[in-house]
C-alpha positions, 0 to 999 in steps of 0.5 A, a space after each residue: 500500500 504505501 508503493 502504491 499511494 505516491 502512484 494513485 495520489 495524482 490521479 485521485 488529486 485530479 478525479 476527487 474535486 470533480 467527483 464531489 462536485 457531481 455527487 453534490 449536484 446529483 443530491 441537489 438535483 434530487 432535493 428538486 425533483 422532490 421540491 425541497 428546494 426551487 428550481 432556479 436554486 438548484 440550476 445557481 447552486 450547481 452552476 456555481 459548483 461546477 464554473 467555480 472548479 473548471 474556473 480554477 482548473 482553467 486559471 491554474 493552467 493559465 498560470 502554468 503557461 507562457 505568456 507568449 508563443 516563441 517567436 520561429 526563427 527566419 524561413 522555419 515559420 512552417 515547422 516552428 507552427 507544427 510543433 508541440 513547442 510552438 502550439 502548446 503555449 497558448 495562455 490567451 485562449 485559456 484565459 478566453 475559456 476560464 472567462 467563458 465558464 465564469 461567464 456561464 457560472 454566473 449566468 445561472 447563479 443570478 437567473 433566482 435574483 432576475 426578474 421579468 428580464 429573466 430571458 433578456 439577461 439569460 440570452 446576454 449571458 448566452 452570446 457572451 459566453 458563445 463569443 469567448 468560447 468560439 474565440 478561446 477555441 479558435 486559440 487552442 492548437 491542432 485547429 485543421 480545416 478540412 476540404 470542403 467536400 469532407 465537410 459537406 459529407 459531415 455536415 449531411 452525417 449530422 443533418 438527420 440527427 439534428 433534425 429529429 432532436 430539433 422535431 423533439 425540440 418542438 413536441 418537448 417545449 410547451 406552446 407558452 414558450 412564445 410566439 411559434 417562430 420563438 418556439 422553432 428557434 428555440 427548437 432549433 437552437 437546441 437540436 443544432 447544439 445537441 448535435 455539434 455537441 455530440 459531434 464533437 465529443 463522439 466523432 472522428 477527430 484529430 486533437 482529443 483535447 480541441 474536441 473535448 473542448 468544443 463538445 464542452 462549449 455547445 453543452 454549456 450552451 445548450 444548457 443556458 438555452 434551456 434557461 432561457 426557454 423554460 419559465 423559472 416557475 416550472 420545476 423538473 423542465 428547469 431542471 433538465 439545464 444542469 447536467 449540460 450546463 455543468 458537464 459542459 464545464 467540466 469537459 472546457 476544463 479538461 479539453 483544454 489541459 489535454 488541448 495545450 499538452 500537445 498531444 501527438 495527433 490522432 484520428 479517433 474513430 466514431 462511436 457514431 450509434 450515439 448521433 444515432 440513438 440519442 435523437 431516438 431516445 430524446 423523440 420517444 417522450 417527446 412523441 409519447 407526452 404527444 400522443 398522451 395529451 391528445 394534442 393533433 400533429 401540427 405542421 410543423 412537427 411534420 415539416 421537421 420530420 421530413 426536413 430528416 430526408 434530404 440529409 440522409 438523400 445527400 449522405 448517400 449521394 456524396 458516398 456514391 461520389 466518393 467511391 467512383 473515383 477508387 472504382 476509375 483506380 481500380 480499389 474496391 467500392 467498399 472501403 474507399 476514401 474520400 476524396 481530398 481527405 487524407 489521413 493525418 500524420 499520425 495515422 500515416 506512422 503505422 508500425 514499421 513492419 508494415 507499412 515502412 517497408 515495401 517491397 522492392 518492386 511494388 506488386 501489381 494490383 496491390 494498393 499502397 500504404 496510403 491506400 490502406 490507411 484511407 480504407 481503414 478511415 473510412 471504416 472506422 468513420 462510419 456511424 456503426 464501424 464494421 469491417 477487418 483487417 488481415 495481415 498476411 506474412 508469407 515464411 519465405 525460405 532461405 536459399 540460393 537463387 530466391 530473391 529471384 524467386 521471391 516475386 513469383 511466390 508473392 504474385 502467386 499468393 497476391 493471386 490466390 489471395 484475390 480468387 479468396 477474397 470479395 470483391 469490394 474488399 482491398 489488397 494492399 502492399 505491406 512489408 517485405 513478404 506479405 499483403 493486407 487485407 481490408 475487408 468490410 465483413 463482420 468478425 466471424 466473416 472475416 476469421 473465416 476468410 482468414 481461414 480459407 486464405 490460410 488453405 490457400 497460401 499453404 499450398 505448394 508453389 510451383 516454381 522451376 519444376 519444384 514444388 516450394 512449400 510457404 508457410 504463412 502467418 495472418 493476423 486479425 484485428 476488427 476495425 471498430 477496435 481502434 484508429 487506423 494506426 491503432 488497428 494496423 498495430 494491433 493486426 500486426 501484434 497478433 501476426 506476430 502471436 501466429 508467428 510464435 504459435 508455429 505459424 500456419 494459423 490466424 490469431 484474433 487480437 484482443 488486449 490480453 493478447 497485447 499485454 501478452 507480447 508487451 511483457 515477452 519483449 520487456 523479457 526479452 529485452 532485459 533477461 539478458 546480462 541478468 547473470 552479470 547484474 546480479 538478479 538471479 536468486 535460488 528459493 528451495 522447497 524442502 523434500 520430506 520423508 513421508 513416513 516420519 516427516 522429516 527433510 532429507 532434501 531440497 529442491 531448487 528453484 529459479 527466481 530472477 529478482 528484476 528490479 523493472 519486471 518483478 519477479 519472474 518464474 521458471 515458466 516464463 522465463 526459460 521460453 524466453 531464455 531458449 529463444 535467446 539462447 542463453 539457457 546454458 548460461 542460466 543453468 550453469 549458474 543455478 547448477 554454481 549456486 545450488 553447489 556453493 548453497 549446498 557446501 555451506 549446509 554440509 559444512 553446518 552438518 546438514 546432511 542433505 540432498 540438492 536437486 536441480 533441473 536441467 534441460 534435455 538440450 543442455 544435458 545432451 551437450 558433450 562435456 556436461 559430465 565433465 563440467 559437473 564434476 569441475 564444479 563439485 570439485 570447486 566446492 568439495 560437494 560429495 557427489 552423491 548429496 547432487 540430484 539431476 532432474 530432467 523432465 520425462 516429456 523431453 527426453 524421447 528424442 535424445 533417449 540414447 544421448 540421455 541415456 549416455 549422460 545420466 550414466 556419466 553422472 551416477 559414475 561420478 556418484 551423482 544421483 539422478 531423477 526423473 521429473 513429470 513421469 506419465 504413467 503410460 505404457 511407453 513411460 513404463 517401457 523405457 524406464 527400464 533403459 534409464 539409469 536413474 535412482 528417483 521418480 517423481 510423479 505427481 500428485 494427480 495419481 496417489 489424489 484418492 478422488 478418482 478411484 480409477 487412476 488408483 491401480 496407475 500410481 500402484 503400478 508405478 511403485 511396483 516397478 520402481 521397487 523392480 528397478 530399485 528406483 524412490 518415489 517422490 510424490 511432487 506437487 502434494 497440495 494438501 493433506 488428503 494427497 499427502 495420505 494417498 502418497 503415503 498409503 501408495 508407497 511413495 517414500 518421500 513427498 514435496 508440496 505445499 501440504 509440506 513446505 513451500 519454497 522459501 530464501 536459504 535463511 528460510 529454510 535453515 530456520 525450517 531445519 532447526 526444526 528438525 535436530 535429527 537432521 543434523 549430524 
């Protein structure tokens, strides 16, 4: 706890303050509804709650900046705008927006002390708090205007939207509002605001900051409409002002941190069903207080409905305009971008592996990187994003004469790959071996195309009269994950996973998988030198005589200690190690330590074994007999006080070496051990052949629940007596297995149930336990 509190304090400094300003509010808004407070005061307590801390946030930022953007240096004007140093710094737009939420603030609080000129003062508050906002926006970095024809395509995006919240805008007001026209502006008014606020907050923007900014300012607007459209005399209507009004604050405040920190520019994708389904949601009471009241459908009300129309008419004429010239080019209809957007600097930094290496003769009918980069915009940018990305990585094989192979095999699959996949879909040139695919179907769709362009590529290559076999890797990722960047990453961090998996498969993406490959280059990164560094340790788990509980040995464990990653065990560590090749280098220096660790408890009379793991690769190697021997000498160990272990599933095929190393052990006097022995037919047979002295098995076969595998663990030891070879019962976790092993006639056990693995200076304290095990 007291490492992790310097962490979580920033964060909990930075949610606290906003988190009781919104529980009080909510109490607040409560005590309304009940009517245990007016309106009007609940609309000026909560607005001042919320102006007061998004005006310090402000201030205290102001503060922080510059007062003045520095001055670029003569013919750098470009690049000085287009950096963080230039575009951070920017106080007077800060000082614009702290004005604009004090203006708003104060606004709502006096709204209990006006008068008839309630919605005179409300509508002066409105256009001072819209004038400073627009003007502190306009301040703040990563401002982009884009084409006029992407502006035009979102602008007929939001026109149905903002139709229907306009249309609920009308059923919702009450006809004492005003005069009809008021009431339409009012209306109208509203439903613009809702839509730009949505907009902003959930649609595809480069700066996260500038549009947290703006879909704050058009809350915070929408909210003071509201006051100025309701009369204060009603209580719930006035009341649905607050949460706008106080979340707009909120969302200035914070936009605006994020805005001037200078965040690296990125295309987010919409969560576009919420323009969807908001105006849905904000009509069903609208339409249902209509029908309930029995009130006719005026004209109005229809005209809006159908002004609904001509949006959604033009939105589908501009996406048939965008996707005719991609058809002239001859890219696929469904994944085309449109015309004069292009993907920001951001987006176009994909991962190296796949969009910064191409081939050196481009393939043909193989889109480009930013070809690819535009498919996976447009995919994203729908209102409900649909679609997948497959990166396809062909193994191509080392040998002479293949680079002028390489093309022949890549046209063939590229080929193949077209015969696979649909029409509207997009190929596009990725790496040095491989190709991407865009495609517009859903998840299961496209796992299923991945398979059966996985048949495809898998097939022989017929090149020169051979027949060339080309493994090959795919990875999936859903285009609604992420931005094109993020999906391109995530697409090829799970090629990567099929590449480690064996190849010749397609790996989905999802974050556990990320995390995953993280901590497997974090370990790759730093296991080696950890040897020289000093970050290896032993724990050891003692090994029990099960008839009288007494400790007659040890076993060894390895632990590297890292001070970045923690404490790693041996199940991920020797993964990484053997694809490393370094497993020698670590075994040698636990078979160094356990030897040294074993000198000192025999020189304090302990009389005790130490065994250690060893892989079957190192077993094998020629001088390992020799070695062994070099380092008990260096130590004066008596051989027979070291126990080798190799692991049963890995000796199969080294038997015959195996075989040959165990023997040159034990004629040292060194005893051995077979770990994780399977009771099958084959184990039994070979275990003749082997020269060991133990046997462990684990605690599966002596567990008295399943009555079937009792016979198993009764065979086991039968043998072993033949052979003259000790059962050691491994893994026993609790005292029913400890029984079983006893009453099947295993002499010794180790577990959890026993003794847990612990440092050296645990375990000498364990052994003052037990004086007969000191001589």
């Amino acid at each position: 706890m007291p490492l992790a509190a310097p962490l979580r304090a920033p964060l909990l400094r930075r949610t606290v303050p906003e988190g009781a300003v919104l529980a009080a509010v909510v109490l607040l808004l409560l005590a309304g509804t009940t009517r245990l407070l007016p309106a009007a005061a609940v609309v000026a307590l909560a607005a001042g709650a919320g102006a007061t801390l998004a005006g310090v946030r402000l201030t205290r930022l102001a503060v922080r900046l510059p007062g003045r953007e520095p001055r670029p240096p003569a013919g750098a004007a470009v690049e000085a705008r287009s950096t963080p140093s230039a575009t951070a710094h920017r106080r007077p737009a800060v000082l614009l927006l702290d004005a604009a939420v004090v203006a708003a603030g104060l606004t709502a609080a006096v709204l209990p002390l006006l008068g008839p000129q309630r919605r005179a003062a409300t509508a002066a508050g409105l256009v001072v708090v819209a004038v400073l906002g627009l003007l502190g926006l306009r301040g703040l970095p990563g401002r982009s205007r884009p084409p006029a024809r992407v502006r035009l395509r979102r602008l007929a995006d939001a026109g149905a939207p903002a139709a229907g919240l306009v249309l609920a805008g009308w059923l919702l007001l009450p006809p004492a509002t005003g005069s009809a026209p008021e009431r339409l502006a009012a209306a109208a008014l509203l439903g613009v605001l809702g839509v730009a606020g949505l907009t902003a907050l959930t649609g595809a923007h480069r700066r996260p900051g500038a549009a947290t900014c703006r879909g704050g300012l058009h809350l915070t607007l929408l909210g003071l409409v509201l006051l100025a459209v309701f009369d204060p005399a009603a209580q719930w209507p006035l009341l649905l002002a607050v949460p706008p009004l106080l979340v707009g604050m909120l969302l200035l405040a914070a936009g605006a941190a994020r805005a001037v920190a200078a965040e690296p520019a990125a295309l987010h994708p919409a969560p576009g069903w919420l323009r969807a389904v908001v105006p849905a949601v904000a009509l069903l009471p609208a339409v249902g207080g209509q029908l309930d009241a029995g009130l006719p459908t005026d004209r109005t009300a229809v005209l809006l409905a159908l002004a609904a129309v001509p949006p959604l008419v033009l939105r589908e004429l501009l996406r048939a305009g965008e996707a005719r010239p991609e058809r002239q080019r001859g890219e696929p209809t469904g994944v085309a971008a449109p015309a004069g957007e292009s993907p920001s600097p951001a987006t176009a930094a994909a991962p190296a592996s796949l969009v910064a290496a191409p081939l050196p003769q481009p393939l043909d009918g193989l889109a480009d990187g930013p070809a690819l980069l535009r498919a996976l915009t447009v995919l994203g940018g729908n209102p409900m994003p649909v679609g997948a990305l497959l990166v396809v990585e062909l193994h191509l094989p080392d040998g002479a004469g293949l680079p002028a192979r390489r093309a022949g095999v890549l046209a063939e699959a590229v080929r193949r790959a077209r015969a696979v996949v649909d029409r509207r879909d997009l190929l596009a040139q990725v790496g040095d071996a491989g190709f991407a695919v865009v495609t517009e179907a859903g998840p299961m769709r496209a796992y299923a195309l991945g398979e059966r362009l996985l048949a495809a590529l898998t097939q022989p290559y017929q090149l020169g009269g051979a027949a060339l076999q080309v493994p090959a890797s795919i990875g999936l990722a859903e285009v609604a994950t992420g931005s094109p960047q993020d999906v391109l990453r995530q697409a090829d961090l799970a090629r990567r996973r099929a590449v480690q998996l064996g190849r010749d498969r397609v790996e989905w993406y999802d974050a556990f998988l990320e995390e995953q490959l993280v901590r497997r280059l974090d370990l790759e990164r730093e296991l080696p030198g950890a040897v020289a560094r000093g970050e290896l340790d032993l724990v050891y788990q003692p090994v029990l005589r099960l008839d009288d509980r007494q400790p007659v040995g040890t076993e060894a464990f390895l632990r590297w200690r890292s001070p970045v990653l923690g404490t790693v065990l041996p199940d991920e560590l020797f993964p990484v190690a053997r694809d490393l090749d370094i497993v020698g280098e670590l075994e040698w220096w636990v078979l160094d330590r356990a030897c040294r660790q074993l000198a000192e408890w025999s020189a304090n009379s302990r009389q005790l074994w130490m065994s250690i793991n060893v892989t079957t690769s190192e077993l094998t190697t020629p001088d390992y007999v020799q070695r062994t021997a070099a380092v008990l000498a260096a130590y004066g160990v008596p051989p027979e006080q070291l126990v080798v272990e190799v692991a049963e599933p890995r000796i199969v095929g080294e038997l015959s070496t195996v075989v040959a190393r165990l023997a040159g052990l034990r004629s040292l006097g060194v005893r051995t051990a077979l770990d994780q022995f399977r009771p099958e037919h084959a184990s039994l047979a070979q275990l003749r052949r082997l020269p060991i002295d133990l046997l462990k098995v684990g605690a599966g076969l002596v567990d008295p629940a399943p009555d079937a595998q009792r016979p198993l663990i009764d065979v086991v030891v039968n043998v072993g007596d033949r052979l003259g070879v000790e059962i050691v019962a491994e893994e026993l976790e609790s005292s029913a297995q400890v029984q079983g092993a006893r009453r099947a006639g295993c002499r010794y056990g180790q577990g959890f149930a026993l003794a847990r693995p612990a440092t050296a200076e645990r375990v000498e304290a364990y052994l003052e336990e037990f004086p007969s095990a000191s001589r």
